[in-house]
C-alpha positions in Angstrom: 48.5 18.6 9.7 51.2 17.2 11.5 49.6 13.9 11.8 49.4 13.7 8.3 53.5 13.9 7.8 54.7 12.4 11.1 53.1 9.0 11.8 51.9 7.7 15.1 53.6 4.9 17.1 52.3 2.9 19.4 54.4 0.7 21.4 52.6 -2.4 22.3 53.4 -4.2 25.5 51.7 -7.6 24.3 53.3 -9.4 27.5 51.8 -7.4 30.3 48.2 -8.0 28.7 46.6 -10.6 30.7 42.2 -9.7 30.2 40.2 -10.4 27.9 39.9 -8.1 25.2 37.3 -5.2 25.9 38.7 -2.3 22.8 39.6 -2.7 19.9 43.0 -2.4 20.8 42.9 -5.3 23.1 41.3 -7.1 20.3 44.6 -7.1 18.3 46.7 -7.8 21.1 44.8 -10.7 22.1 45.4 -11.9 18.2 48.8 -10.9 18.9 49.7 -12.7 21.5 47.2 -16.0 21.2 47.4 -16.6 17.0 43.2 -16.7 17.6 40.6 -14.2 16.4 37.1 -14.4 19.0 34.0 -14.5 16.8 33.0 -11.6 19.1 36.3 -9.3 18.2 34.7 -6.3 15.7 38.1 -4.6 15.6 38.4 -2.9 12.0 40.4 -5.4 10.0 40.1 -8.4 11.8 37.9 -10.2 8.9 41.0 -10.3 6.8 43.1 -11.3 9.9 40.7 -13.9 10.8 41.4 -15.0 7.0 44.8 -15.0 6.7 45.3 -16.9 10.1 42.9 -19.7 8.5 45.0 -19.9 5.4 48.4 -19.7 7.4 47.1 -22.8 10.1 46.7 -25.2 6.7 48.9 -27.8 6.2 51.2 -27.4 3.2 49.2 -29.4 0.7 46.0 -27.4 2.3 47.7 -24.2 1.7 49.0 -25.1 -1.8 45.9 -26.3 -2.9 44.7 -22.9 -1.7 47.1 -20.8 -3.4 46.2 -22.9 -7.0 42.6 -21.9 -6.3 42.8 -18.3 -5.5 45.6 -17.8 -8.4 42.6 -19.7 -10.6 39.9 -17.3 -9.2 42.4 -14.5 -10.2 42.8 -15.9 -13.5 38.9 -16.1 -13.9 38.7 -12.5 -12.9 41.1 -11.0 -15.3 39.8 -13.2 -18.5 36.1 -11.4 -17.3 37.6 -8.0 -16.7 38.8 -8.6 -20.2 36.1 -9.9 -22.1 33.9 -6.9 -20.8 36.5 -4.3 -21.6 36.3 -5.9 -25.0 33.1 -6.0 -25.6 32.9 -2.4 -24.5 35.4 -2.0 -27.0 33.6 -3.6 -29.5 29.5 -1.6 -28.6 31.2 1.6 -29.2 33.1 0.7 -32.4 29.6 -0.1 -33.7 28.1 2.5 -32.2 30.8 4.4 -34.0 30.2 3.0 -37.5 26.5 3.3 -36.7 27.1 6.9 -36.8 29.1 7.3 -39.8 26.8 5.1 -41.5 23.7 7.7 -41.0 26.3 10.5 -41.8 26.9 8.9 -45.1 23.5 8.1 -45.7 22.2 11.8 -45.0 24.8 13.4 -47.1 23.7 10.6 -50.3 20.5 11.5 -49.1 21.1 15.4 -49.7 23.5 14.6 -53.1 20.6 12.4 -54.4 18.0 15.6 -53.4 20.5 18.1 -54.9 20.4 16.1 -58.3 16.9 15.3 -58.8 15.9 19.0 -57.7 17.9 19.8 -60.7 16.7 17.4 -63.1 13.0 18.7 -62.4 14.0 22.0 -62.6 15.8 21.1 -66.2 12.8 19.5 -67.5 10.4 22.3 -66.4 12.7 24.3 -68.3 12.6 22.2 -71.5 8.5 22.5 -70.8 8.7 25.8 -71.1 10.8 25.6 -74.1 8.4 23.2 -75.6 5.2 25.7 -74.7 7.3 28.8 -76.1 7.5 26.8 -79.5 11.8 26.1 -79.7 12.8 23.6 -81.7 14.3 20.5 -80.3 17.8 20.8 -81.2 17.7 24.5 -79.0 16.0 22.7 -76.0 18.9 20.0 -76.2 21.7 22.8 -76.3 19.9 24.8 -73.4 19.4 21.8 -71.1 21.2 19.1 -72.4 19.0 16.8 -72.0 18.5 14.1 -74.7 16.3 13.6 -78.0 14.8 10.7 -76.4 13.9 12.8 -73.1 12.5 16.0 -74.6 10.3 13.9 -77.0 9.0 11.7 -74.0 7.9 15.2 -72.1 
């Protein structure tokens, strides 16, 4: 659109306005031309007008004062902002390390599963050994399992 590119003007004629203010044009130019917002004006932005006029009507130790607290509330703000951006920071590093810590644990898990699956399936062998009448120092080369352990079966 044109609009979009080429801005509009107005020219404002803020002497020839005498009424009272009935649009929200008139609004502004009745803050214009008098330094004073109406608590009846509704024109878009004249909350923050209304604010700034306060602030600008303080004294110089009014205004200062002002300045110090709004720089503190500021201040405040960031060191929040902060803290909760670091203690998001800090939920999903443990969240992280949560994670890691139960894919550790199911791979032990399935190491720990793997080995004792094959230490059953040695000493059903060295059963059968025993049932098929070897002797003991056979069983130990087959399975390599210990005197100790083949007696104890």
């Amino acid at each position: 659109k044109v609009a979009d590119i080429f801005p509009e003007y107005y020219l404002l004629k803020v002497r020839n306005f005498q009424g009272t203010a009935q649009t929200t044009l008139q609004e502004w130019i009745y803050f214009l031309r008098n330094s004073e917002i109406k608590e009846e004006f509704a024109a878009k932005g004249m909350v923050e007008a209304k604010e700034t006029l306060r602030v600008n009507n303080l004294s110089d130790t009014e205004r200062a004062a002002y300045n110090r607290y709004m720089d503190n509330k500021s201040y405040e703000a960031s060191i929040l902002s902060t803290q909760e951006f670091e203690a998001q920071w800090q939920i999903e590093q443990i969240e992280e390390a949560q994670m890691r810590g139960i894919q550790q644990g199911r791979e032990e898990g399935r190491e720990e599963g793997r080995e004792e699956g094959s230490q059953e399936r040695t000493i059903a062998i060295a059963r059968s050994c025993i049932q098929q009448g070897l002797d003991i120092e056979t069983i130990m080369a087959i399975t390599q399992l210990s005197r100790e352990e083949i007696e104890a079966l």
